[in-house]
Backbone as a ProteinNet text record, in pm:
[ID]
protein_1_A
[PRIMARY]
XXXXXXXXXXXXXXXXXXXXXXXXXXXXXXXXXXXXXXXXXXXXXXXXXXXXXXXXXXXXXXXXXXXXXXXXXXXXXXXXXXXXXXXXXX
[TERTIARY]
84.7	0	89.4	67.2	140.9	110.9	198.2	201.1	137.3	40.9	-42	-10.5	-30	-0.6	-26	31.4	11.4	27.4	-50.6	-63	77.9	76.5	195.6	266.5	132.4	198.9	246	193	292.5	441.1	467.1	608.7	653.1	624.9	667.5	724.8	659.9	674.9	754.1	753.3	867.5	1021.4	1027.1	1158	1206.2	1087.5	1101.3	1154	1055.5	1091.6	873.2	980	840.4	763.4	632.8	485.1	609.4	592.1	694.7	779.3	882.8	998.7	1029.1	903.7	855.1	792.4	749.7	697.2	801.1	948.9	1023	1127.9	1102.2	1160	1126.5	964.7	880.7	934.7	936.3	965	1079.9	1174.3	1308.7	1377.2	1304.2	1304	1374.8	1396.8	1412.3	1381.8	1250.3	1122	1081.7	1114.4	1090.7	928.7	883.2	753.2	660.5	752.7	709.8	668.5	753.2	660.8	538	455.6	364.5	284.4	139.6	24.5	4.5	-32.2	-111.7	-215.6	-305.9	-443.1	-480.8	-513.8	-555.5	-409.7	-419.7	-356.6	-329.5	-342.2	-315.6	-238	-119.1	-19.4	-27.6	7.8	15.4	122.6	202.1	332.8	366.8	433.6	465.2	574.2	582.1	693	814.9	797.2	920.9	989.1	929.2	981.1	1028.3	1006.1	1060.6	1177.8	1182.1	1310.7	1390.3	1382.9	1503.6	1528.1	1428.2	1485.1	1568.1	1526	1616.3	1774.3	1804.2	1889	2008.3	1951.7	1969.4	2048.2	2012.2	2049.4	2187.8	2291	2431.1	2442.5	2517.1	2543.1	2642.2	2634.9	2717.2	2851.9	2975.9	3062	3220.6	3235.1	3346	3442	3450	3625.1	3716.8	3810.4	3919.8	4035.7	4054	4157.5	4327.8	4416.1	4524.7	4638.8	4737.5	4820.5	4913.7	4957.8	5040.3	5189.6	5296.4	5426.2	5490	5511.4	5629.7	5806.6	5868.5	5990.4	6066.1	6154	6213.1	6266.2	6337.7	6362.3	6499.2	6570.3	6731.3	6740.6	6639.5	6647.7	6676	6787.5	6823.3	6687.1	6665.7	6584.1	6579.7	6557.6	6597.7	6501.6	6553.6	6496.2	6516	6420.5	6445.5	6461.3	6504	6531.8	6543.4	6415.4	6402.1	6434.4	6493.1	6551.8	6508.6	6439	6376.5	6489.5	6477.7	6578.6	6542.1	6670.3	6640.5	6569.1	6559.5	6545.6	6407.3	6371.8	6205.5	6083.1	5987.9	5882.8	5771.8	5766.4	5738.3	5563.4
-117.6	0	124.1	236.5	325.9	437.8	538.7	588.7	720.1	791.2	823.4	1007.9	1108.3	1200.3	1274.9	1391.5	1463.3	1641.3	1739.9	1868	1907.3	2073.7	2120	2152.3	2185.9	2214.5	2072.5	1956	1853.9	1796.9	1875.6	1867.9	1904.6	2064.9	2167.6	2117.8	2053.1	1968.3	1867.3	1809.5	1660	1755.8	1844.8	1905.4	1975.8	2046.6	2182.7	2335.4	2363.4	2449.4	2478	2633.7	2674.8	2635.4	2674.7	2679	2746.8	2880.2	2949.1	2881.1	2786.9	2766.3	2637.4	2564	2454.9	2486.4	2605.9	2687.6	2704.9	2795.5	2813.9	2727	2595.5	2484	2410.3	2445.7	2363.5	2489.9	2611.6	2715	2720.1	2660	2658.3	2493.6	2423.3	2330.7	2211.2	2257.8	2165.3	2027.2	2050.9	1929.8	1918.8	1800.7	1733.3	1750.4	1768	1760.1	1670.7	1507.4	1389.2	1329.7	1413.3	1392	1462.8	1512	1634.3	1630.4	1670	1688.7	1828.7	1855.7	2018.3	2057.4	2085.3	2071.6	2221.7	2323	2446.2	2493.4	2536.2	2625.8	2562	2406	2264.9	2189.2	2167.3	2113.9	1984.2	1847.8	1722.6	1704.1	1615.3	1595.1	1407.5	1309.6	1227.9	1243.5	1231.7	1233.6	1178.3	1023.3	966.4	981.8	1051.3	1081.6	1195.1	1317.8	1446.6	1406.4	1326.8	1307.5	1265.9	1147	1122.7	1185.8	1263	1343.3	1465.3	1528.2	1587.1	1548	1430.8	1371.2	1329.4	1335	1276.9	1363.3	1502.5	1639.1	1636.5	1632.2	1652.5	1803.2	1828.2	1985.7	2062.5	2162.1	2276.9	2218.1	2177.5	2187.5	2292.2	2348.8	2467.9	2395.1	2521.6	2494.7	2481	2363.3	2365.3	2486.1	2545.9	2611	2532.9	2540.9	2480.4	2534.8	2413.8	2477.7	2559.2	2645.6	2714.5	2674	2725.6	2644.9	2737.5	2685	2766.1	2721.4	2808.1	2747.9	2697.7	2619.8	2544.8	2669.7	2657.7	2751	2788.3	2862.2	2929	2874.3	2889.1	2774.8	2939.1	2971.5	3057.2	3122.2	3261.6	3334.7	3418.1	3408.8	3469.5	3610.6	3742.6	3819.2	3889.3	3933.6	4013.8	4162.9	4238.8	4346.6	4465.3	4510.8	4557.7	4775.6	4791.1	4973.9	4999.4	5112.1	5180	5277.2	5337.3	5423.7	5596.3	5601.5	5696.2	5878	5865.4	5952.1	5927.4	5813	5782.3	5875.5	5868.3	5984.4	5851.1	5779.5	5709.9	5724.3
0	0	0	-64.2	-75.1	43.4	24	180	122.7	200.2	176.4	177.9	112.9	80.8	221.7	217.4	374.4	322.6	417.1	379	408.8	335.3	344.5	472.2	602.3	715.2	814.5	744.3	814.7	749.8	649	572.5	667	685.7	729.8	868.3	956.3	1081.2	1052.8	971.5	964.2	954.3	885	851.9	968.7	1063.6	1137.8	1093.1	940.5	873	861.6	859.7	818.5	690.6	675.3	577.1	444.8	481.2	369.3	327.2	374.5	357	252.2	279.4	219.1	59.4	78.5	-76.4	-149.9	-31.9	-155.4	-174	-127.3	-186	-285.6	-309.5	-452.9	-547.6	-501.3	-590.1	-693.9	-567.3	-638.6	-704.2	-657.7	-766.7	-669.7	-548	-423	-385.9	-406.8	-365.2	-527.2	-584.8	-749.9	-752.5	-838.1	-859.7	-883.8	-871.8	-915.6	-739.6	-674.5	-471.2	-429.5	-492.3	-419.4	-570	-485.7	-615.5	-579.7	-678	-670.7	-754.8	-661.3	-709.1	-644.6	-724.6	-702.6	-650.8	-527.7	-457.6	-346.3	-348.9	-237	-253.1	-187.1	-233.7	-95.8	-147.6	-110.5	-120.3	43.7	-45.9	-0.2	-59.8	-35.1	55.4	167.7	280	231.6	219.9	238.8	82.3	-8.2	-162.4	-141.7	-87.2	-69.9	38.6	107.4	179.2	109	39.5	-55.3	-176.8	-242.2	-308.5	-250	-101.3	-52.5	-20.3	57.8	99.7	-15.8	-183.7	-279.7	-352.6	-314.2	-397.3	-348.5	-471.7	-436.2	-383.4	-259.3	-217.3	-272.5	-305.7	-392.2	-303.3	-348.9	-282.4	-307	-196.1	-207.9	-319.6	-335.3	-464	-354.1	-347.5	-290.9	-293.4	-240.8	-297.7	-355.6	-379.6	-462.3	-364.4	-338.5	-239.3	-296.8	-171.5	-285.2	-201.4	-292.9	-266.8	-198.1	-81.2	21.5	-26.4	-39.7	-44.3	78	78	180	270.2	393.9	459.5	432	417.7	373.6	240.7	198.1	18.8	-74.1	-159.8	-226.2	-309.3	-277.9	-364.2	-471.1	-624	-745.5	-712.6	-676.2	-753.4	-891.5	-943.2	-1071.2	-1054	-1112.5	-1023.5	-1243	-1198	-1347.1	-1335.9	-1407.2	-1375.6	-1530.1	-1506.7	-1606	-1668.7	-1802	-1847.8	-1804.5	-1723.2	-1638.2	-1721.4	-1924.9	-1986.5	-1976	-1951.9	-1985.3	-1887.5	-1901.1	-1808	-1782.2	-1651.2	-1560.6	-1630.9
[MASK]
++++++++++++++++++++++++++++++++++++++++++++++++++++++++++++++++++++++++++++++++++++++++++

C-alpha cells in the first residue's frame, strides 16, 4: 500500500521548517515535482519521496583552494630586479 499524501503544514513539521519555507523549496526546484500533487492552490506531499529526493540532492561543494608552494627555509631566492631608463617619463 502506498504511503499516503500529507498537507503542506505537516512537511513543514517533519523538517522543522516553516509553511513558507517549504513553498520556496517547490519554488526553487528543491522538492521534485514527481513527490507532491497540486491541485488548485493545495499542495500534497509524499513524505518519504521528498526526503530522498532531498537527501539525494548533491550539495554545492566549495572549490578547494590549490596549495600554494612555500619554499624550503634558507632555500636561495631569485629576484628580478628591473631599472627603467632613467630619460624615460614614468
Amino acid at each position: 500500500m502506498s504511503e499516503p499524501f500529507v498537507p503542506i503544514e505537516d512537511l513543514a513539521k517533519h523538517f522543522t521548517v516553516s509553511v513558507s519555507t517549504v513553498r520556496a523549496w517547490v519554488r526553487q526546484g528543491h522538492i521534485p515535482k514527481d513527490t507532491y500533487l497540486k491541485i488548485g492552490n493545495t499542495y500534497r506531499f509524499n513524505v518519504t519521496k521528498v526526503v530522498d529526493a532531498l537527501s539525494n540532492t548533491p550539495k554545492d561543494e566549495p572549490e578547494v583552494p590549490k596549495p600554494v608552494e612555500v619554499p624550503e627555509p634558507n632555500a636561495p631566492v631569485q629576484l628580478e630586479l628591473v631599472f627603467n631608463d632613467p630619460n624615460e617619463d614614468m
